[in-house]
N, C-alpha and C positions, 0 to 999 in steps of 0.2 A: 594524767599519765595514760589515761585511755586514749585520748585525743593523739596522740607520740603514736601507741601501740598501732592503730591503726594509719596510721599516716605511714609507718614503716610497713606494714601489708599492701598498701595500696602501691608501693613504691616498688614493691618486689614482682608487681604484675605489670610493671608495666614493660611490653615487648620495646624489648633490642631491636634495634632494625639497621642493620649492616648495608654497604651500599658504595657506590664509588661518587665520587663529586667533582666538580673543578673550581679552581678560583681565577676568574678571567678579568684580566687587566684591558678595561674597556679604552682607554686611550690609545695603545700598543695592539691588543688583540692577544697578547699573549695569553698561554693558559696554563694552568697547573693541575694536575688531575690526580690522585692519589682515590684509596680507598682506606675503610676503615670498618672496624666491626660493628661502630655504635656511630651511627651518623649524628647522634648530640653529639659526639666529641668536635663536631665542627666550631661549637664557641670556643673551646679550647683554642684551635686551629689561630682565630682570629686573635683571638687574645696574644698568644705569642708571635704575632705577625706585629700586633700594638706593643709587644713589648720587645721588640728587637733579638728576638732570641728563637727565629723560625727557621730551620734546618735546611731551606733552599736559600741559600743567599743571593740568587738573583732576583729571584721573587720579593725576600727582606731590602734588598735595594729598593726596586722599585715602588714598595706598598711605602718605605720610608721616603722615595722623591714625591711618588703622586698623591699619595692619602690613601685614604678607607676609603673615600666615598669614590675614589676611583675603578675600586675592583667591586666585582659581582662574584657573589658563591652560589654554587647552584649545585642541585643532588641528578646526577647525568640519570643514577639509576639503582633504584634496592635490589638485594639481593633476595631472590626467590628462594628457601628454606624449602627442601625437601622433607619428607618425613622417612626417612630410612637411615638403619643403621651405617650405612654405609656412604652417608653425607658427610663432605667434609668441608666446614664452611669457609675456613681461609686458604684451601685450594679456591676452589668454588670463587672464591673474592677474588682471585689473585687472577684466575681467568676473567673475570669482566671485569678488573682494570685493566688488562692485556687485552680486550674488546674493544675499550674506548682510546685507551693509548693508539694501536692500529686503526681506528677510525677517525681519527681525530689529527693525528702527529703534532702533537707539541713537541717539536723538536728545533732547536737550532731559532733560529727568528720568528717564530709560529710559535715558540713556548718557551717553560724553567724545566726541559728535562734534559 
């Protein structure tokens, strides 16, 4: 029981780390770029990309024509956590995926946005 007890302390320190990423469709070039609070949640990501139930469906097309080992996930960038009451992190997120989206334009034949 001890062993539990402290497995659940060590779990509760461990830092979040928020962040934007892309999934690039290296056959195509395409990209996908989204952000998130907890960049683990990227195995989520894949997982439902493997199980046909990924909320871009042009992206779910083509992860379903060309496979996994065709796409690259990669983290563009974490987000910098200020220390003020006056931080607000999913603004804050929301602006640098609006950094990478304007620098990047996955749009149209360049992307799934």
């Amino acid at each position: 029981m001890e062993r539990k007890t402290e497995l659940k302390h060590l779990y509760r320190e461990i830092e979040i780390i928020a962040g934007v990423y892309q999934i690039k469709n290296n056959i195509t070039g395409k990209v996908f770029i989204d952000s998130t609070r907890n960049l683990k949640t990227i195995n989520g990501v894949k997982f439902s990309l493997e199980n046909q139930t990924f909320h871009n469906k042009e992206l779910q097309s083509d992860w379903s024509k060309y496979g996994k080992d065709a796409f690259s996930v990669d983290i563009l960038e974490k987000l910098k956590k200020e220390d003020s009451p006056y931080f607000n992190e999913k603004e804050a997120l929301k602006e640098l995926e609006n950094k990478w989206l304007e620098q990047l334009q996955p749009f149209g034949e360049r992307g799934y946005h």
